[in-house]
KEKE-3310 file (N, C-alpha, C; in steps of 0.2 Angstrom, whole numbers, plus 5000, padded with zeros to 4 digits):
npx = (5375:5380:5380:5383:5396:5401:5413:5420:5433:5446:5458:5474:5478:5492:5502:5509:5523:5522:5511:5511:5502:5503:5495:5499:5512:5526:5524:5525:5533:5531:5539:5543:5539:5529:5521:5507:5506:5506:5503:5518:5523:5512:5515:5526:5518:5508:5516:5520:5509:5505:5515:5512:5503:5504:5513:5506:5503:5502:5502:5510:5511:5523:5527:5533:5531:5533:5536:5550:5558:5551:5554:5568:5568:5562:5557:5555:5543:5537:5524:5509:5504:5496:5491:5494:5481:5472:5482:5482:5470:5471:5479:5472:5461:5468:5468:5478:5482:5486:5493:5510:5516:5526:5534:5543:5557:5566:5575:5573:5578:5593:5596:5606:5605:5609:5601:5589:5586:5587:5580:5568:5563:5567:5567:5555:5544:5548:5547:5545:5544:5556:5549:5555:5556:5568:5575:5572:5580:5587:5590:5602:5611:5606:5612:5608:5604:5599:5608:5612:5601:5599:5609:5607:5596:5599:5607:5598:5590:5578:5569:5571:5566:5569:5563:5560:5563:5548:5538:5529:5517:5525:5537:5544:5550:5540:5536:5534:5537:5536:5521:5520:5523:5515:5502:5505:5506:5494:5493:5483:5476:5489:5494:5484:5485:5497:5496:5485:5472:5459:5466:5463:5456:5454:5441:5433:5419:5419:5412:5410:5410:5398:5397:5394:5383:5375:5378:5372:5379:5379:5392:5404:5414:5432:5446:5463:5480:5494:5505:5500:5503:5494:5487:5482:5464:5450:5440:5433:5423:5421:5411:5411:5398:5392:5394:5389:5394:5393:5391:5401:5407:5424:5433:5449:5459:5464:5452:5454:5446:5436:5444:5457:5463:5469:5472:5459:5448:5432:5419:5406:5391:5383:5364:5361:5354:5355:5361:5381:5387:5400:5402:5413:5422:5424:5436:5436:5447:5443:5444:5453:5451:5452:5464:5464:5456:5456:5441:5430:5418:5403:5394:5401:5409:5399:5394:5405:5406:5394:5397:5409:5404:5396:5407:5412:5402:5401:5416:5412:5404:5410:5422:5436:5432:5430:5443:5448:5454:5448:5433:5436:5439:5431:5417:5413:5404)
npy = (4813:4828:4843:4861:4867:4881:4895:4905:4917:4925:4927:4930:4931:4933:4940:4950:4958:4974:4974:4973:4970:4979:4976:4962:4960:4960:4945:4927:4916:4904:4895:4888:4876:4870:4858:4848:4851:4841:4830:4832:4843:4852:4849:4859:4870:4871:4871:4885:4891:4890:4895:4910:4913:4912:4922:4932:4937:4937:4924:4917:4907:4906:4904:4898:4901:4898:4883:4879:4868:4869:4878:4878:4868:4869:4857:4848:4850:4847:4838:4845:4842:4852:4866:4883:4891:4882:4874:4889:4887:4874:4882:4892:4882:4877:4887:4899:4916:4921:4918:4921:4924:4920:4926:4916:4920:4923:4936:4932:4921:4923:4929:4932:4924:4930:4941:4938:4937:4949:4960:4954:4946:4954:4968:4970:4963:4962:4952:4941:4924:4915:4898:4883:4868:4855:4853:4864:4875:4890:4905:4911:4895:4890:4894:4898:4888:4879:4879:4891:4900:4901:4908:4921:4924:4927:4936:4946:4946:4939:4926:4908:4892:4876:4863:4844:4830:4823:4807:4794:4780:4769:4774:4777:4793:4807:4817:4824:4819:4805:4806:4810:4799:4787:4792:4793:4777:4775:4770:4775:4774:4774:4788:4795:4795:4798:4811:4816:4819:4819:4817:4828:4837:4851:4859:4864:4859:4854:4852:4838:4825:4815:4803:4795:4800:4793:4778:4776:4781:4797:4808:4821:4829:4835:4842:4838:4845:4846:4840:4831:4814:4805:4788:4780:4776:4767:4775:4777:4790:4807:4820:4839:4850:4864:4866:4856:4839:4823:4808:4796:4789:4788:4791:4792:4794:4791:4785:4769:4764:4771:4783:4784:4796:4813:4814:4813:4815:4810:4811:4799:4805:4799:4794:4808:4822:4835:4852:4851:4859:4870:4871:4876:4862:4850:4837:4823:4810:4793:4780:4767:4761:4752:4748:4754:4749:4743:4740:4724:4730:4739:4731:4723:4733:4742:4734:4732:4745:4746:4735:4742:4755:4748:4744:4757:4760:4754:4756:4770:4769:4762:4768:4777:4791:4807:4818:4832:4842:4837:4838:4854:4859:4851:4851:4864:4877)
npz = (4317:4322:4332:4326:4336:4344:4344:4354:4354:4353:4338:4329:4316:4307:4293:4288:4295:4297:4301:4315:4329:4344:4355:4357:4357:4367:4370:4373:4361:4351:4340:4326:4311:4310:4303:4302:4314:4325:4338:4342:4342:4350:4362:4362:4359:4369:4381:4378:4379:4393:4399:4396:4399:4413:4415:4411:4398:4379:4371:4357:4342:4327:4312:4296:4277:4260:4265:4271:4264:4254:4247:4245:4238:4225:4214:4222:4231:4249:4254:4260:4278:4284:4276:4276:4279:4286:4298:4305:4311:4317:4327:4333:4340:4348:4357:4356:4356:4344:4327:4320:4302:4296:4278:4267:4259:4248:4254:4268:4268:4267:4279:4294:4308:4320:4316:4314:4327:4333:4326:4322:4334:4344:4343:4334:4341:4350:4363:4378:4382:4372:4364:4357:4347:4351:4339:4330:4319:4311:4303:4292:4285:4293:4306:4318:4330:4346:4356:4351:4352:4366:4371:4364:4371:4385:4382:4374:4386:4386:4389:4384:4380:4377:4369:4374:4362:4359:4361:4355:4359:4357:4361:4350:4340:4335:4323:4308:4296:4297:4298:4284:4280:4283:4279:4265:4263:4267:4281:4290:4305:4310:4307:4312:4324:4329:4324:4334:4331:4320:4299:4289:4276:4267:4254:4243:4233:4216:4198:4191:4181:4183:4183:4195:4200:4190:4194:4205:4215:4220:4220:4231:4223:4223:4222:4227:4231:4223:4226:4237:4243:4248:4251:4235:4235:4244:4256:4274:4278:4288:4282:4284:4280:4278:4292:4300:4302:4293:4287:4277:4262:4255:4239:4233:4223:4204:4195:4187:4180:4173:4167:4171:4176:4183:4201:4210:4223:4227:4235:4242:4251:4264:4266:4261:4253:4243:4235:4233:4225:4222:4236:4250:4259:4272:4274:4285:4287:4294:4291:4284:4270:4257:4244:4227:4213:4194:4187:4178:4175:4175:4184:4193:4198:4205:4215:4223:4228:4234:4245:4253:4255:4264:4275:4278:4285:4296:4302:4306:4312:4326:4328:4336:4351:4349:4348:4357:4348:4335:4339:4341:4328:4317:4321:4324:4319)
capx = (5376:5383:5377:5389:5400:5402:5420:5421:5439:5450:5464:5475:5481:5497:5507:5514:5525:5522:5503:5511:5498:5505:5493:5501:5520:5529:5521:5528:5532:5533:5545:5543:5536:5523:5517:5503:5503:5506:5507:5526:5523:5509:5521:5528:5511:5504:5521:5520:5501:5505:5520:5509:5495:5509:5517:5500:5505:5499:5505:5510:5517:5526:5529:5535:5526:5532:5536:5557:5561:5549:5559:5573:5569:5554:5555:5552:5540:5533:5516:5509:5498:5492:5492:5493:5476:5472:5486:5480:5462:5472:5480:5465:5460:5473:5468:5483:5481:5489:5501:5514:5515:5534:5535:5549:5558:5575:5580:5573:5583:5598:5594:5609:5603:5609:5598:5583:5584:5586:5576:5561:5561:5566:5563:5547:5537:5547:5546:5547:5549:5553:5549:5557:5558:5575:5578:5571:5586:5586:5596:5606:5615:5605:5617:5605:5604:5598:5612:5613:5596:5599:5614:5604:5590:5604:5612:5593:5586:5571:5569:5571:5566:5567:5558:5565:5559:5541:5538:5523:5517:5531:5544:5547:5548:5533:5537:5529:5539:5532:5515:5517:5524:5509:5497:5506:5504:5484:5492:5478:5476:5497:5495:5478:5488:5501:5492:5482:5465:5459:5469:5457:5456:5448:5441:5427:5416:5419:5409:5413:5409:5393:5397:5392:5374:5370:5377:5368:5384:5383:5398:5405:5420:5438:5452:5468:5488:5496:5507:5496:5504:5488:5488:5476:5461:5444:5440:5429:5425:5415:5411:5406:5396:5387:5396:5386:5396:5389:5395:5402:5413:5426:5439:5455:5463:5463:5444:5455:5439:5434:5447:5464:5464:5470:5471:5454:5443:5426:5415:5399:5388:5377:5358:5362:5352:5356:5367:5385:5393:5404:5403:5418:5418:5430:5434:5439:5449:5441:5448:5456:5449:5456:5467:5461:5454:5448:5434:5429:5411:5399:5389:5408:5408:5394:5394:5410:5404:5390:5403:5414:5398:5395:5412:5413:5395:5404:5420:5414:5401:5415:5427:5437:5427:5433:5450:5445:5454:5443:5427:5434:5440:5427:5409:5410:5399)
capy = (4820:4833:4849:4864:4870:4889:4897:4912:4916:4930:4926:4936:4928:4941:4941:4955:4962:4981:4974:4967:4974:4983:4974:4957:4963:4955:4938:4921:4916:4895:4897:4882:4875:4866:4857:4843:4854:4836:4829:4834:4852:4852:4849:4866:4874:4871:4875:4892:4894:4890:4901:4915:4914:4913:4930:4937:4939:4933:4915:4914:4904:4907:4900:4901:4901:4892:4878:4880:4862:4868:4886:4878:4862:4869:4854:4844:4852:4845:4836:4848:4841:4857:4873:4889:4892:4873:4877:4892:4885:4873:4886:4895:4878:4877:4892:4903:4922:4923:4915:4924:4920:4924:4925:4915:4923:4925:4938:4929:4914:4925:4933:4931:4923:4938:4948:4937:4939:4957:4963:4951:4944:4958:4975:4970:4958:4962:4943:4939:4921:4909:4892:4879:4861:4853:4851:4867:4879:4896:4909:4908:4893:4886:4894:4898:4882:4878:4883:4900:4905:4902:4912:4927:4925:4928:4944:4952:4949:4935:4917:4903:4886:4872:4857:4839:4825:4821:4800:4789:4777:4763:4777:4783:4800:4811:4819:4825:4815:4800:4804:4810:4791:4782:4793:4787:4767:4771:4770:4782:4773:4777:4795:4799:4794:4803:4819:4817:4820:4815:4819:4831:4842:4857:4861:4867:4855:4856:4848:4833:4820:4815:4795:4794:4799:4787:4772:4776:4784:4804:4813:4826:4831:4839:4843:4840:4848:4841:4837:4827:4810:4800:4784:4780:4770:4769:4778:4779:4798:4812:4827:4843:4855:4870:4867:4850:4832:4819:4801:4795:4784:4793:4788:4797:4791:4792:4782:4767:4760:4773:4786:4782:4803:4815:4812:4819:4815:4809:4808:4799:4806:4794:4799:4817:4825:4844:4854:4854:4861:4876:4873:4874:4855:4847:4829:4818:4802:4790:4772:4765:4751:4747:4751:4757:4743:4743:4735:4723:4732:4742:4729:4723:4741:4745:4728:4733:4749:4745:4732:4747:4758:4745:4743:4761:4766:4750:4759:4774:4767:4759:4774:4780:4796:4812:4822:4839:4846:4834:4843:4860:4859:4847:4849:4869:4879)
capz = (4314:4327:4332:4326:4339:4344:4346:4356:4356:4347:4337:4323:4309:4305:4288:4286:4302:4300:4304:4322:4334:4349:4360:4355:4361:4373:4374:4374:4354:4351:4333:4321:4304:4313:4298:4305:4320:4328:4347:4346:4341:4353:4367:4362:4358:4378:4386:4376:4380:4401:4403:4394:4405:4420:4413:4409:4391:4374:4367:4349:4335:4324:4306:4291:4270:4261:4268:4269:4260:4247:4246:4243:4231:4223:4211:4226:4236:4253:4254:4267:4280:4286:4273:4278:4282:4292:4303:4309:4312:4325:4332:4334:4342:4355:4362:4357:4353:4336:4322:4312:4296:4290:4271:4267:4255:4246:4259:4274:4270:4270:4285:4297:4315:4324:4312:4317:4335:4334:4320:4323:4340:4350:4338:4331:4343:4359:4365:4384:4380:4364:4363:4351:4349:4351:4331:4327:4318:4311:4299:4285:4285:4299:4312:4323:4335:4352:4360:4349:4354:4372:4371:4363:4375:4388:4378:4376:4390:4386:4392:4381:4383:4372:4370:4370:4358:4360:4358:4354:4364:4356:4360:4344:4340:4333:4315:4300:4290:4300:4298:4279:4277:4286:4276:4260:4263:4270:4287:4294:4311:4314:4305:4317:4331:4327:4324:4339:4327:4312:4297:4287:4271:4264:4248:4237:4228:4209:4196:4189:4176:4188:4183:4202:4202:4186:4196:4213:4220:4220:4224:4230:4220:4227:4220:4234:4232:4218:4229:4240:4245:4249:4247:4231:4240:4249:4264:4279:4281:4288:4279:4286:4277:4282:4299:4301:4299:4288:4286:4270:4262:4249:4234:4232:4215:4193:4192:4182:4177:4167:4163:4174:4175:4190:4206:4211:4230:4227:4243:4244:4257:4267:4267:4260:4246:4239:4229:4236:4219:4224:4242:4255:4263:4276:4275:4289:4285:4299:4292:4273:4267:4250:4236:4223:4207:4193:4186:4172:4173:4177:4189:4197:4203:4209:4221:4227:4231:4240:4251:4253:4260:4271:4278:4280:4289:4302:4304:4307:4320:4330:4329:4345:4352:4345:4353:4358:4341:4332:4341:4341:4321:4313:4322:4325:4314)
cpx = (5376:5379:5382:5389:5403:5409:5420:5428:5444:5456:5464:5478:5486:5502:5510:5516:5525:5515:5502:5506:5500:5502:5496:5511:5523:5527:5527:5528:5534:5535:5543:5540:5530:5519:5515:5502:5500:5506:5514:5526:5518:5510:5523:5523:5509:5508:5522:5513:5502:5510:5516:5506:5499:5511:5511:5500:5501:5503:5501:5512:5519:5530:5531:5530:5531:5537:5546:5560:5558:5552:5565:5576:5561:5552:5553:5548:5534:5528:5516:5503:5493:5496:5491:5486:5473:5477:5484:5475:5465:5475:5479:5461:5460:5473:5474:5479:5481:5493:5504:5518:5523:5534:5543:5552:5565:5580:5578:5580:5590:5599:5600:5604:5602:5603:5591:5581:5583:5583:5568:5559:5561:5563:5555:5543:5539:5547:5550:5548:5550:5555:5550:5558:5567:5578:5578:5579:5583:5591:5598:5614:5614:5611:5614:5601:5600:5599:5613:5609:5595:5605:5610:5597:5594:5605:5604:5587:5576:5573:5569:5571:5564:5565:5562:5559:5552:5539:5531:5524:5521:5537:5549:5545:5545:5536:5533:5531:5536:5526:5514:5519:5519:5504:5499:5506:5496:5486:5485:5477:5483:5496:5491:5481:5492:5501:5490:5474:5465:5460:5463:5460:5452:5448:5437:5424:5416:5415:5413:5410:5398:5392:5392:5385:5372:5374:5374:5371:5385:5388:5400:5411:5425:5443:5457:5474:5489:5501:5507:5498:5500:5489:5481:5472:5453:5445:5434:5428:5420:5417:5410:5404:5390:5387:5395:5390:5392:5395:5396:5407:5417:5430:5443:5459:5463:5457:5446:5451:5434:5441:5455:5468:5467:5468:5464:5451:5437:5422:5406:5393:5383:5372:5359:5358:5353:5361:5375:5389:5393:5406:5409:5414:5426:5429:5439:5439:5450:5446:5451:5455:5449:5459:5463:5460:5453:5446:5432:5423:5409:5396:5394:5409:5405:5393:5400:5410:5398:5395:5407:5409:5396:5401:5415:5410:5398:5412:5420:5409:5405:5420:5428:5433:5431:5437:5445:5447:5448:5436:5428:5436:5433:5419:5409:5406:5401)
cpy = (4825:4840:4854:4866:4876:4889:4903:4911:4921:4928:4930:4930:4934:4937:4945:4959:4971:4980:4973:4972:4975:4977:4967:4957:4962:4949:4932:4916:4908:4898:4888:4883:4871:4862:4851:4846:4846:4834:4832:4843:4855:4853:4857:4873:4876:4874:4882:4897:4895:4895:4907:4917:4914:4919:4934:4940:4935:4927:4915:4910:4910:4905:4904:4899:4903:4889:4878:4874:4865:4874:4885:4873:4863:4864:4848:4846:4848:4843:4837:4844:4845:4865:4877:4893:4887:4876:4882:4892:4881:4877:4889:4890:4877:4883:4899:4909:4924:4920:4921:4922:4923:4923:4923:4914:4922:4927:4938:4926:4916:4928:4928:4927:4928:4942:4946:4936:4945:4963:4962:4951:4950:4964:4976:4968:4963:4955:4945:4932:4919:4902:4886:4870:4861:4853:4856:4872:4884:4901:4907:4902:4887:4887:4895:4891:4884:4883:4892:4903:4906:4907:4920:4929:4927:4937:4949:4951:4943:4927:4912:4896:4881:4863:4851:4835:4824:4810:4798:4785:4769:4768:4781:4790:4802:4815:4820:4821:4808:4801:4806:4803:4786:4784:4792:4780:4768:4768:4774:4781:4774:4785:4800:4800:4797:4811:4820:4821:4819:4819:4821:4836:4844:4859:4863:4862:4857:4851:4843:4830:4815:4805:4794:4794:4794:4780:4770:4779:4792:4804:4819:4826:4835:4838:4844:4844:4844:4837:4830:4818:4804:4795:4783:4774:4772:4769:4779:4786:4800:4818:4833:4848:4858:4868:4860:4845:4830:4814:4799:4791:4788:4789:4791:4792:4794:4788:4778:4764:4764:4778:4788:4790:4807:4814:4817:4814:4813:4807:4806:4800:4802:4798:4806:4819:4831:4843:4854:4858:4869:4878:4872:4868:4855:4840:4826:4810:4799:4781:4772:4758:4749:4750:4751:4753:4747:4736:4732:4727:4734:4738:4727:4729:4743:4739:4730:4740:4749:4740:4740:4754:4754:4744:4750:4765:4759:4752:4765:4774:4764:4762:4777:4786:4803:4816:4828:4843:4841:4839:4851:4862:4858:4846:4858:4873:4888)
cpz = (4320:4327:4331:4335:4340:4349:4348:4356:4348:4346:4329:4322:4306:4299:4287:4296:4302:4300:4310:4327:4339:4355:4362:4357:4367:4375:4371:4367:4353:4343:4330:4313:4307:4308:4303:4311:4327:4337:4351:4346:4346:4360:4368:4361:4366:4380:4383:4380:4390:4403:4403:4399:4413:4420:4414:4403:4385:4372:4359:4347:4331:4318:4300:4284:4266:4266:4266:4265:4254:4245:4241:4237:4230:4217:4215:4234:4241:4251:4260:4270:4282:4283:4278:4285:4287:4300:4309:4312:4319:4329:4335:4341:4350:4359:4362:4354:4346:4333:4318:4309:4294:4282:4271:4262:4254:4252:4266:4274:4271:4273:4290:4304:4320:4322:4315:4322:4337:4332:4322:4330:4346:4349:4340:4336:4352:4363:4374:4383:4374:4366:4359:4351:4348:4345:4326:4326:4311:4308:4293:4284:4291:4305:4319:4326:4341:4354:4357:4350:4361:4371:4369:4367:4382:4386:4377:4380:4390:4389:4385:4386:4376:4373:4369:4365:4361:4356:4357:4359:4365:4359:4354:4342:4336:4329:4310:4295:4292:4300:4289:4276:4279:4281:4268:4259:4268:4277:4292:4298:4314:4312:4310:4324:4334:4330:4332:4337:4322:4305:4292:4279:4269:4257:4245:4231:4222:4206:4191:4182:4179:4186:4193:4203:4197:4189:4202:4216:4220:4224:4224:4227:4221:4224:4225:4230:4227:4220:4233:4240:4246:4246:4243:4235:4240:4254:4266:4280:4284:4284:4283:4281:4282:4290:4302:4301:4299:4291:4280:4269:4254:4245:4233:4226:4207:4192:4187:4179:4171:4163:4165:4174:4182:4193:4208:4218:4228:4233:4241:4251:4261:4268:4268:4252:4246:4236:4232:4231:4223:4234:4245:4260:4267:4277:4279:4289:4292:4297:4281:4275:4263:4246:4233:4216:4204:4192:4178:4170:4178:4186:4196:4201:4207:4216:4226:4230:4236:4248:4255:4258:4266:4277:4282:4286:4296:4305:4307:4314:4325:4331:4335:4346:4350:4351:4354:4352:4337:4332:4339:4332:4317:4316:4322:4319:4311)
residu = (UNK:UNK:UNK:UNK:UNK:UNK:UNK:UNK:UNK:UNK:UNK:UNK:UNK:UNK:UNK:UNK:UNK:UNK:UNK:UNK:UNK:UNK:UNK:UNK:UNK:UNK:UNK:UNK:UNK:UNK:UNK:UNK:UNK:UNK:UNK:UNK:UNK:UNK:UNK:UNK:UNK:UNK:UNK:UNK:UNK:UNK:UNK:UNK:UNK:UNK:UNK:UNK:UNK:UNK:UNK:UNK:UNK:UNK:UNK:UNK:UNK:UNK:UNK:UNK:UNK:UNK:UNK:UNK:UNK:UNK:UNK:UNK:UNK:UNK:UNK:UNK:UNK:UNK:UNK:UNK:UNK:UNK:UNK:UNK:UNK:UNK:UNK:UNK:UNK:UNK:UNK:UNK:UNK:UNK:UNK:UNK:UNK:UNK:UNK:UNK:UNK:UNK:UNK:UNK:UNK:UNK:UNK:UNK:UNK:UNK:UNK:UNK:UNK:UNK:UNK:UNK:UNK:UNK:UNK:UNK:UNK:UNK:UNK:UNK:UNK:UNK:UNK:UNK:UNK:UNK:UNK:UNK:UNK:UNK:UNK:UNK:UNK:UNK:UNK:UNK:UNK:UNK:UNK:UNK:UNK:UNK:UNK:UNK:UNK:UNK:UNK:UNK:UNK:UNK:UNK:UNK:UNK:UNK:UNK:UNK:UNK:UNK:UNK:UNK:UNK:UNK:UNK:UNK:UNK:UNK:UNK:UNK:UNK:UNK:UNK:UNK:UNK:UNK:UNK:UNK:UNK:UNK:UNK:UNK:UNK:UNK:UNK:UNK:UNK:UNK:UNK:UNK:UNK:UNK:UNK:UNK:UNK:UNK:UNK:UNK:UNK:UNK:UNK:UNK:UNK:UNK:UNK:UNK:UNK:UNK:UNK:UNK:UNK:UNK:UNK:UNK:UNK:UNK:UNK:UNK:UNK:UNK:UNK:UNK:UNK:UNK:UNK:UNK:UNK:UNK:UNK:UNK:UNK:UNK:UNK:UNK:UNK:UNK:UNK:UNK:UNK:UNK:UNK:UNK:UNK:UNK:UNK:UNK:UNK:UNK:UNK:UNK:UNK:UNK:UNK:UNK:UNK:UNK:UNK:UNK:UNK:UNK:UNK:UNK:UNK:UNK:UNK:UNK:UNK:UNK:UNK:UNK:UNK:UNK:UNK:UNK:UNK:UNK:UNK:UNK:UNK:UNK:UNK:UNK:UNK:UNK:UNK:UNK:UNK:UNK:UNK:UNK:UNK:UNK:UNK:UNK:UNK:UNK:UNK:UNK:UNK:UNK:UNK:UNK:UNK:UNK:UNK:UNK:UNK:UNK:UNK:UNK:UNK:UNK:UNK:UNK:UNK:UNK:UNK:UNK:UNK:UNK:UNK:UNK:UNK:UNK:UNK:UNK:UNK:UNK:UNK:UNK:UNK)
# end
């Protein structure tokens, strides 16, 4: 059990641009969707934050809401690894000054290229540089490219620099689609590796059916994204509440043993007693240790629950040492 962790460090959170704060004008803006706010996106986060601090200027991102696949196929909208508000907690993390949040709207999306280099980036913010990865594009119609933004960083007068590929340690290249597909098959040793910290969620304990405290197993109760991808299973976790991490072992599935009902979270916390109903928790997915069964019975369950406790209080004592987003996310208070 960790000690919270204190964050001196000012950062804005900005969604609306007639809120852009003056003092915040002319810095150094990295542009994406950063969803996982992964190692490759991270690449482009650092070299935003070192030029910044080379100019003597502020280092931002820059994102969108929603999430533009789900803009555009809202019957098939993304499984996000990092909403809105997560996101900004790493970028807060990373040491940057600020995110802005673009509302991604009807008439964004038809927002010409030219319009958003002119309007936003140099109008509004003022940018000395922008920073993009190599795949990232922009406008209506996606016309705005690489090369189209180096071309208008030319014409008003800011630097651009774009990022190449960022790879793993096989050489394959670092994606969200690649970590939302590991954490679909219970990969979570490729997905954490990925990331470059441990793949986490936040929520509000809600009350439940409390089967858990009459088998020996309280739990805490969390409802994810309906979205949410995860593969159905048991897991190694930590919790944090009240700032604090716990260790615990959790269930993400339908409970086919009793009522094969929505997907719902269930964490049990090791040697924890109180109330958590209604609290905001964070759960870090340390190991996956099984699909998800059911069970002929009562006694079949609970055996396999105590295994499954065991396996997980040995994963989580054997677990690599925490990245420094791990620490600055999941221990501070």
């Amino acid at each position: 059990m960790g000690e919270p962790i204190k964050q001196a460090h000012s950062f804005q959170h900005i969604t609306d641009l007639a809120q852009f704060p003056e003092k915040l004008r002319g810095g150094v803006v990295a542009i994406g969707n950063f969803d996982g706010v992964h190692r490759g996106h991270r690449a482009v986060l650092d070299l935003a934050r070192d030029e910044a601090a080379k100019r003597g200027v502020p280092a931002l991102a820059m994102t969108f809401e929603p999430h533009p696949r789900t803009f555009f196929r809202p019957d098939q909208s993304v499984f996000r690894l990092t909403p809105s508000h997560v996101k900004a907690e790493i970028f807060e993390a990373e040491h940057l000054d600020g995110v802005i949040e673009l509302p991604f709207t009807k008439e964004f999306a038809s927002m010409a290229a030219e319009d958003f280099v002119k309007d936003i980036l140099v109008e509004r913010l003022g940018i000395s540089q922008s920073i993009t990865g190599y795949d990232f594009h922009f406008g209506k119609g996606r016309q705005g490219t690489p090369e189209f933004l180096e071309q208008a960083g030319e014409a008003y007068r800011f630097a651009v620099t774009i990022v190449g590929a960022e790879g793993d340690e096989g050489g394959e290249i670092i994606s969200s689609s690649r970590i939302r597909a590991a954490l679909a098959e219970g990969e979570l040793a490729v997905a954490n590796g990925l990331l470059g910290y441990r793949y986490f969620v936040e929520a509000t304990v809600q009350h439940g059916e409390k089967r858990g405290r009459e088998l020996g197993y309280p739990t805490a109760n969390l409802k994810l994204a309906d979205n949410c991808e995860l593969k159905e299973g048991v897991y190694a976790v930590q919790i944090k509440i009240d700032g604090v991490m716990h260790d615990g072992v959790a269930s993400f599935g339908r409970r086919p043993t009793f009522d094969d009902g929505a997907p719902l979270l269930e964490v049990h916390v090791f040697d924890f007693t109180g109330d958590l109903y209604e609290k905001p928790v964070t759960v870090c997915f340390i190991g996956f240790i099984r699909a998800e069964l059911k069970f002929d019975g009562i006694e079949a369950l609970i055996s396999q629950m105590d295994q499954d406790s065991a396996e997980a209080r040995a994963m989580i004592a054997s677990m690599r040492p925490l990245s420094h987003l791990d620490q600055m996310l999941n221990t501070d208070g």
